[in-house]
N, C-alpha and C positions, 0 to 999 in steps of 0.2 A: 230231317237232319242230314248233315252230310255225308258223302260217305267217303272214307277213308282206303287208304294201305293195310292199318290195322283191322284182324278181321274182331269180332267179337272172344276168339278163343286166346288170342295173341295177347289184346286188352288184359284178357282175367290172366294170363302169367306173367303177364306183364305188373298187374296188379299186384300180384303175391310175392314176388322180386323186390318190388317196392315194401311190401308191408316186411320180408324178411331185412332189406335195407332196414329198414325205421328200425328194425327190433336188436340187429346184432352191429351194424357198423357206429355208431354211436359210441357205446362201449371198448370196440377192437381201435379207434380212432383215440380216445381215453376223454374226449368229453364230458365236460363236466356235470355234476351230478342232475342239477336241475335241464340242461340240455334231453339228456338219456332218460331221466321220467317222463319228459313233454313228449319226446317221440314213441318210446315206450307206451304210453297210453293213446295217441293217434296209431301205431300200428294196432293195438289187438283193435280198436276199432275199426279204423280199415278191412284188418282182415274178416271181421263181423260183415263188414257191409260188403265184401267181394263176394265173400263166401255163402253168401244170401242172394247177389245180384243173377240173374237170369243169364249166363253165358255158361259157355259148354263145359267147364271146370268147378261151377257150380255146386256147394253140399246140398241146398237149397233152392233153387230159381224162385224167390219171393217179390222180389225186386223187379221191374222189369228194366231189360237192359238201356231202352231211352232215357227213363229215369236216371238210371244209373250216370249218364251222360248228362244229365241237367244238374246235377247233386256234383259234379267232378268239378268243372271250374269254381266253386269256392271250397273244396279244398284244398286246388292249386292257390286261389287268392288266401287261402290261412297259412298255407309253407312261406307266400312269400312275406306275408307278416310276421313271422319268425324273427325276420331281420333287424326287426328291428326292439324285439324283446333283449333287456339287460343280457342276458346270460352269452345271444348271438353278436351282442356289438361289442361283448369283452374277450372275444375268439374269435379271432380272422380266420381260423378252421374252420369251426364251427358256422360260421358266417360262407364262405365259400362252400361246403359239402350245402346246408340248406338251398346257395343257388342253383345246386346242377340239381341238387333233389329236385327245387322247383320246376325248374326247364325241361327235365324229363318228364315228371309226373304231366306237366304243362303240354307237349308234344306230344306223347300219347294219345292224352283227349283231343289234340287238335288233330291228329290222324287216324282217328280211328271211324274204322266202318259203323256207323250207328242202328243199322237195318241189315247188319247181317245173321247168321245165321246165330241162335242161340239154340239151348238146353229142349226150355218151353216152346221153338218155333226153329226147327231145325232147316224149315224155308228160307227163313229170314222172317223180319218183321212184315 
């Protein structure tokens, strides 16, 4: 895989940023209700599978961190189908905050180091 700017430990805060996004800006943006469940249920997820994946922020390293990098681009590809569910094409909010959400969560994975150093292989892969 490639290797990125992002190291593996940047990724995982980077990840939980994201999962604390999905869980609290929803609600403080005032979102409506079916919005704020759809994210609400993708973050505690997310946060399940960061917090399982093999990088140095880790509860867990169950996951290994390539994996974690093969599993990312289609959760970027499920944010950007967002857009096009009822609830995001009746909120041009809600419709804009899903494309930077997209485009970051999206930039990440595309810079991120994929063999570097994690939890389980503090070498690198």
């Amino acid at each position: 895989m490639k290797n990125g700017p992002i190291s593996p430990r940047l990724h995982g805060l980077l990840d939980y940023a994201l999962v604390a996004g999905l869980l609290a800006l929803p609600t403080a943006f005032g979102f409506s209700k079916k919005v704020r469940r759809l994210y609400a249920a993708e973050g505690a997820a997310l946060l399940v599978y960061v917090a399982l994946t093999d990088q140095p922020l880790a509860l867990k390293p169950l996951i290994p961190f390539r994996v974690h990098g093969k599993i990312d681009p289609f959760n970027v590809a499920n944010f950007a189908v967002h857009s096009l569910l009822k609830p995001f094409r009746k909120d041009p909010r809600a419709q804009a905050f899903n494309a930077v959400f997209t485009l970051v969560s999206g930039a990440t994975v595309a810079l991120t180091d994929w063999d570097g150093p994690t939890k389980a292989h503090p070498a690198g892969q």
